[in-house]
C-alpha positions in Angstrom: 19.2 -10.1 -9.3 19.5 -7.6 -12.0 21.6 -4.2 -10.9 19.8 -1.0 -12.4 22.7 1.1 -14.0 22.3 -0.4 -17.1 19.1 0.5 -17.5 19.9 4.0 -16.4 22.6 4.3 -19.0 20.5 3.1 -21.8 17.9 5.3 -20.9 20.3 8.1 -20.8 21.9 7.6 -23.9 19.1 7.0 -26.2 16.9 9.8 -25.0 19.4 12.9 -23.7 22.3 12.1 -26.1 25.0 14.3 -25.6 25.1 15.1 -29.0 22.3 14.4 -31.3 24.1 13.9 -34.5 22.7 10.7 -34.5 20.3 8.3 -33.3 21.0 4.8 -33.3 17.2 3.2 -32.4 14.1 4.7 -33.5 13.3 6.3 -29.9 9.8 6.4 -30.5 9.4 3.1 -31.9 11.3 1.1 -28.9 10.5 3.0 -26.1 6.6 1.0 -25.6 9.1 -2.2 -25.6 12.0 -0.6 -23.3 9.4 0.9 -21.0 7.2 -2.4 -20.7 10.4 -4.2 -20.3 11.4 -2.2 -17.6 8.6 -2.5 -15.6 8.9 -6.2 -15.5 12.9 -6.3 -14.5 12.4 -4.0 -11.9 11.3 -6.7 -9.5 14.5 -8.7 -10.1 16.8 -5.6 -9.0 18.6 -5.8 -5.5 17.3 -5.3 -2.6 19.3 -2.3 -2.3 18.2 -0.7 -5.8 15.5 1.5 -4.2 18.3 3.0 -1.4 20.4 3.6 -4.5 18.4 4.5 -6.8 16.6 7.0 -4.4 20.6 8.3 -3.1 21.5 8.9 -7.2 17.9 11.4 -8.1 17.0 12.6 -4.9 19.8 15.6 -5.7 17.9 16.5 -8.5 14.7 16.6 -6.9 14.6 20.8 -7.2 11.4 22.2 -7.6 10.6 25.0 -10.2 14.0 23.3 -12.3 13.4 21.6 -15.2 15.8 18.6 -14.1 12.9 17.2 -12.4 11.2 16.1 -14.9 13.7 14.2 -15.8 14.4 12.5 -12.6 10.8 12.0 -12.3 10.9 9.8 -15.6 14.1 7.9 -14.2 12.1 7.4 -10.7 9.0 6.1 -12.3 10.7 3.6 -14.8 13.4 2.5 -12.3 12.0 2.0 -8.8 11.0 -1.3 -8.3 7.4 -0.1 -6.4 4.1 -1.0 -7.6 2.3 1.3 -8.1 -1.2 0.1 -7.8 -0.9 -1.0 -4.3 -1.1 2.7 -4.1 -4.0 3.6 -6.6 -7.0 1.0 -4.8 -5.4 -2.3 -6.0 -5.1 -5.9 -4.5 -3.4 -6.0 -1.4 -0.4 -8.3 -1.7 -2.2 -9.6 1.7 -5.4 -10.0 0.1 
């Protein structure tokens, strides 16, 4: 199992930097690959990543606040759902 946090830190620390002095990766170059990435570890978080995960953003969840975007981003790269169950895809029963 792969805990999430790490990914969460990454992600905040190469695309809302404290400071932005500097940049030390090309953000638009890596973030196809850290993205893509991300959506294959998901599925090897804990079982417990989506309660966590959902307990750390749901907070920031205000509507008509620009925060949520962000925490939007964070929930669609870091819950471990897919997605296309959702949109008309195969069943997992099928």
């Amino acid at each position: 199992m792969l805990p999430w946090q790490p990914f969460h830190r990454i992600i905040e620390q190469v695309y809302f930097p404290a400071e932005r002095t500097h940049v030390w990766v090309d953000v638009a170059k890596h973030s196809t690959n850290l993205f893509a990435f991300l959506k294959c570890a998901r599925r090897y978080f804990a079982d417990a990543a989506t309660e966590e995960i959902l307990d750390e953003f749901r907070p920031s969840l205000v509507p008509f606040q620009e925060s949520v975007y962000k925490t939007q981003g964070y929930l669609v790269r870091l819950l471990p759902v897919d997605v296309s169950l959702f949109l008309g895809g195969d069943s997992p029963s099928a």
